[in-house]
N, C-alpha and C positions, 0 to 999 in steps of 0.2 A: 542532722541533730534531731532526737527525738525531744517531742514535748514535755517529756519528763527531765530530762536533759535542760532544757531549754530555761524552765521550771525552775531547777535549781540553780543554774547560773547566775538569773537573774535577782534570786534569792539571795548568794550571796553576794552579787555587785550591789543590792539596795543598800546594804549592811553594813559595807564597808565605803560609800556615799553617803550613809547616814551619820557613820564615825567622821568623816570631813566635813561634812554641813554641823554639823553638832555648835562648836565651837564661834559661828558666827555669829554676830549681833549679840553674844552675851555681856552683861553687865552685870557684877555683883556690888552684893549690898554697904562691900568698904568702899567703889568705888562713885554710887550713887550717896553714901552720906546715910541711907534710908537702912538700920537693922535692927531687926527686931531683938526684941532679949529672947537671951538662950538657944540664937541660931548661929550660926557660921559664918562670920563677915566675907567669908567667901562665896555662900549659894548665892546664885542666879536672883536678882528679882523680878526679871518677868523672861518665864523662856523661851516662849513663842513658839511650841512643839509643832503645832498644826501647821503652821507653817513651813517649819524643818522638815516634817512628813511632807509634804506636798512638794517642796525642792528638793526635795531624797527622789522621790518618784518620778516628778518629772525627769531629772540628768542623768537616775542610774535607767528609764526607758530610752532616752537618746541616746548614752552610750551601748544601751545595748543594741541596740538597730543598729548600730554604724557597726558593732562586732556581729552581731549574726549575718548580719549581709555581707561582710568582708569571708567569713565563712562560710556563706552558701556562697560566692562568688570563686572560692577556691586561695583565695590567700591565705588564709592560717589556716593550714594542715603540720602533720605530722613532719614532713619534709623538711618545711616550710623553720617551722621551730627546732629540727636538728641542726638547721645549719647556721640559726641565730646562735644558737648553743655551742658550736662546734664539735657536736656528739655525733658520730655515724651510727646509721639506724642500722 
């Protein structure tokens, strides 16, 4: 795996880690009692980005180790996934 390669992977597992972290700990402002006029009884009132950032980074770099090492180790190749697939290469 090149670095550029490597790069983008990780790129897009943050992204789609970030889409599942998102949704945690939120609380909107019908379910807090607490809304302001002229907003969305639905937004967020407090939504803890920085934190989501940082749980984004931290799980989507654990998961990515446990996948580049299973692929420099030789588990997921091409082989590998045609015959999860059942497509002959």
């Amino acid at each position: 795996m090149s670095i550029s390669s490597g790069i983008a992977i990780y790129f897009v597992l943050w992204w789609v880690v970030l889409f599942a972290v998102l949704p945690f700990g939120v609380r909107s402002q019908h379910e807090d009692g607490e809304g302001a006029p002229g907003t969305d009884p639905g937004a967020p009132v407090m939504a803890a980005m920085g934190r989501k950032l940082l749980w984004t980074t931290i799980v989507s770099a654990i998961v990515f180790t446990i996948g580049a090492t299973l692929y420099l180790a030789g588990y997921f190749n091409v082989e590998w996934l045609s015959k999860l697939l059942g497509v002959p290469i």
